[in-house]
N, C-alpha and C positions, 0 to 999 in steps of 0.2 A: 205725362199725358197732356195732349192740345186740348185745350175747350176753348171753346165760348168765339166770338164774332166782332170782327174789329174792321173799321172803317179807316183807312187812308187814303193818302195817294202816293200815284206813281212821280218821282221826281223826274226833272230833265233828265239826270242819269242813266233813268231806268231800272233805281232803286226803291226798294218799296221796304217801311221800316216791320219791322218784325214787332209783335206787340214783346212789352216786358215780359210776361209770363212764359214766354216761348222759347224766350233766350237763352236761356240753362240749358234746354235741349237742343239747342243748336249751338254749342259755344263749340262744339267740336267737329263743324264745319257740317254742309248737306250739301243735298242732290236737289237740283229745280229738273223738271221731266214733263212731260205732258201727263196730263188727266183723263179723265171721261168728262163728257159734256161742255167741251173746250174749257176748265180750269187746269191749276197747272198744280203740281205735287210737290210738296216739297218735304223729302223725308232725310232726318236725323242720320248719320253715318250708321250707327246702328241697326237701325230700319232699312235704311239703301242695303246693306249687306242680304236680308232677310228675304225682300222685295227680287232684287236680282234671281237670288236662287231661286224664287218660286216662279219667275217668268225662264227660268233655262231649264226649267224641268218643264216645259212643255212641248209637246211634239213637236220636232224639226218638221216631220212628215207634213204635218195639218199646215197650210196656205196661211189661215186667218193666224194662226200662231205666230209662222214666222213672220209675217206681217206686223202683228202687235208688238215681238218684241225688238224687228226694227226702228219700229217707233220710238217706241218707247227708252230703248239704248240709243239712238242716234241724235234725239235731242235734249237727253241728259246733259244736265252741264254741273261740277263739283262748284261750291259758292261756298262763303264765308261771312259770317258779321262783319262790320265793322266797327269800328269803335260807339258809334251811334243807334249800332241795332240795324242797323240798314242792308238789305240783300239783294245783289245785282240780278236782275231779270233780266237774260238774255235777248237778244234784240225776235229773233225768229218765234220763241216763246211768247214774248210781247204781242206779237202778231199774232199767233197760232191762238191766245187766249184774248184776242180782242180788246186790250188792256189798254188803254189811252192815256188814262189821267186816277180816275176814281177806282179804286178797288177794293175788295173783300177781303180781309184775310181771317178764314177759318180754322177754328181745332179739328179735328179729325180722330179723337182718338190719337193714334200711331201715326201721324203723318199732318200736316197745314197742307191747306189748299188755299190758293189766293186766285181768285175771281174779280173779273170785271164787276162791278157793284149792280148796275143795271141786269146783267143776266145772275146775277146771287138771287138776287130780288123773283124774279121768275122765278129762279131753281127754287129756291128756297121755299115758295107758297108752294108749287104742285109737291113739295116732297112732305111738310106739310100737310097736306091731303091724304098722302099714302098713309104716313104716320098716322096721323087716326084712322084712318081704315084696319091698318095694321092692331091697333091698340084695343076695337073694340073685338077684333078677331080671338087675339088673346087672353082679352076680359072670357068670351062667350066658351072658350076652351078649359077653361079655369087655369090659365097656366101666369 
């Protein structure tokens, strides 16, 4: 499982290192993809497997489907560690998630997400906000 919130940066390479605790879950290679809210996904060969089936089970018919899982498959790219923990970020991903220099690299549960540091920071408070909103709803529910 990914937790917790790590601060790097992006190398000249456009390598971004993987925090230690991630690396067991990735030693047998992942998927960098695009995200929601321009971050970018980065899931476990396991999870990639999982993730796939659940975007080809959606309607061909529906526009916005086949759209998402255009995306979402065409700028998939298979990565690797390398010996120093470090995972190549594709050059158009780079872009697509505004990634310069500074970035986020998140747990997720089932999947890391690496953010631009400045837009984490934004993401991060308004989500934040819902979360408690969220929390005292469930308090008030008894659940």
């Amino acid at each position: 499982m990914f937790l917790g919130e790590y601060r790097h940066s992006l190398d000249e390479k456009g390598r971004v290192v993987m925090p230690a605790r991630f690396r067991l879950g990735l030693e047998d290679g992942c998927v960098i993809t695009k995200g929601q809210e321009r971050c970018l996904y980065v899931f476990p060969m396991d999870r990639w497997k999982l993730e796939a089936e659940r975007v080809l089970k959606l309607p061909r018919t529906d526009r916005r489907a086949r759209n998402y899982a255009r995306s979402f498959f065409a700028s998939a790219s298979n990565q690797s560690l390398d010996k120093a923990g470090r995972c190549k970020v594709p050059e158009s991903l780079q872009t697509y998630a505004g990634l310069l220099k500074d970035v986020t690299v998140v747990g997720v549960a089932d999947r890391v997400e690496i953010w631009d540091s400045e837009t984490w920071e934004s993401v991060a408070a308004e989500a934040d906000e819902y979360y408690a909103a969220i929390e005292e709803v469930l308090s008030e529910d008894g659940i």
